[in-house]
C-alpha positions in Angstrom: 99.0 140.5 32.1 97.0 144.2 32.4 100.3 145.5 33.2 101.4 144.2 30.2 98.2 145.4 27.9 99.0 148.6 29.4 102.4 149.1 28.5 101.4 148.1 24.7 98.5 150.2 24.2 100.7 153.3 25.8 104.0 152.6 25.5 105.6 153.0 22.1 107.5 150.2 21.0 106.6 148.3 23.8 107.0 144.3 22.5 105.3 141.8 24.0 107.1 139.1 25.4 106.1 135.7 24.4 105.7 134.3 27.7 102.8 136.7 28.1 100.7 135.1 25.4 101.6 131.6 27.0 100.3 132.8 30.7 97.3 134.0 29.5 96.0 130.9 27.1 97.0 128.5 30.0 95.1 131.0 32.1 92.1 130.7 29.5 92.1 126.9 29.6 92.9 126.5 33.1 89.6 128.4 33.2 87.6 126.5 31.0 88.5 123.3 32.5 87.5 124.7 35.7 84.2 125.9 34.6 83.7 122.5 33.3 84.4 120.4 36.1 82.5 122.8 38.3 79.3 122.5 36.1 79.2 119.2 36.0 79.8 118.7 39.7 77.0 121.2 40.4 79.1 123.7 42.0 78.0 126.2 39.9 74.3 128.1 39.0 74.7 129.9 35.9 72.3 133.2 35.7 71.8 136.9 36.9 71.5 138.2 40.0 68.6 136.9 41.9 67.3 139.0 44.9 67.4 137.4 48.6 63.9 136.4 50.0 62.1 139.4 51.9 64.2 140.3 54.9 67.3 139.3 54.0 70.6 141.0 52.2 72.6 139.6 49.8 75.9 140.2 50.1 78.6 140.0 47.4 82.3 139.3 47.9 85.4 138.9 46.2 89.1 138.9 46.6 92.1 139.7 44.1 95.4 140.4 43.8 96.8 144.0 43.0 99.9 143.6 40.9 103.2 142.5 42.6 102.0 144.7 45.5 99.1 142.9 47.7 95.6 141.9 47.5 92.1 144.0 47.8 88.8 142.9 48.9 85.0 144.0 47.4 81.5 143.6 49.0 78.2 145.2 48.3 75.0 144.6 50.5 71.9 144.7 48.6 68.5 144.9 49.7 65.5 142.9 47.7 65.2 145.3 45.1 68.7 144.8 44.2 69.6 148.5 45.7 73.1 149.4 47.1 72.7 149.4 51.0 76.8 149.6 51.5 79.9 149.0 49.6 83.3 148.4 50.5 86.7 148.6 49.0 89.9 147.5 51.4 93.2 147.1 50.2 96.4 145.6 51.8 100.0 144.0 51.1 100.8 140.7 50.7 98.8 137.9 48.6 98.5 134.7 49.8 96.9 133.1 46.6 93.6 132.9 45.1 91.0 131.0 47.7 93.0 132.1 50.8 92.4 135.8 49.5 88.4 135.0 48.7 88.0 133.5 52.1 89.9 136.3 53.9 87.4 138.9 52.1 84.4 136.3 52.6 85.5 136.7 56.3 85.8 140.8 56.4 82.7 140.7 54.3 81.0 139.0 57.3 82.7 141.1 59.8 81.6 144.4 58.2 78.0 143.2 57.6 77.6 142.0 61.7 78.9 145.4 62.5 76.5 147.5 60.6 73.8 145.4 61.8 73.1 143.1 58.7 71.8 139.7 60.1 70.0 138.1 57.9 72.0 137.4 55.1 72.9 135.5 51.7 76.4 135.5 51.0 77.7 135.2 46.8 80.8 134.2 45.8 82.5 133.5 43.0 85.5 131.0 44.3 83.9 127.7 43.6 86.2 125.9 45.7 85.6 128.1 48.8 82.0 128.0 48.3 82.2 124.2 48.1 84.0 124.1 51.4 81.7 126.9 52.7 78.7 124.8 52.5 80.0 121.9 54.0 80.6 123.9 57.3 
């Protein structure tokens, strides 16, 4: 779909294909229904960020898919005032779908923090279904 955006804002004459517009309202409502069935299972807490307790680090993850090519993976590390300790970026072929790619960075996440010496942490997510499964372990 952002290819697609792309090509129509700089591409003249560029026509978007109807099957676009279907892809992204299922997408839309595919959301919705999963942010509905999450709330009301209490999967989810709605809010801002919240800073970890004194002594710990929150660390933030997530996984995505780049284009037809592969996946990337995100993390910061934040301290209790909510300042950038260490970010990373890390990109790779092949995507193996949505949760598999949110665990895989939720596990390089955990690798890189252990590795710089972060111990105490609070890991955030935003993969309902991993952190579901997640908390059950």
């Amino acid at each position: 779909m952002w290819n697609t955006r792309n090509k129509y804002l700089f591409e003249e004459g560029f026509r978007i294909d109807v099957n676009v517009w279907t892809n992204a309202l299922k997408f839309v409502n595919d959301f919705r229904k999963m942010a509905e069935s999450t709330v009301d299972s209490g999967a989810i807490v709605r809010g801002g960020w919240s800073c970890p307790q004194p002594g710990c680090w929150k660390i933030n993850f997530d996984g995505a898919k780049l284009g037809e090519w592969g996946h990337g993976w995100g993390m910061v590390i934040r301290d209790t005032e909510g300042d950038v300790a260490l970010a990373v970026v890390q990109q790779g072929p092949e995507f193996l779908g949505p949760e598999i790619e949110e665990a895989r960075a939720c596990r390089c996440t955990l690798q890189v923090a252990l590795h710089h010496g972060f111990q105490s942490i609070v890991l955030e997510g935003d993969c309902p279904t991993l952190i579901l499964k997640l908390k059950k372990h």
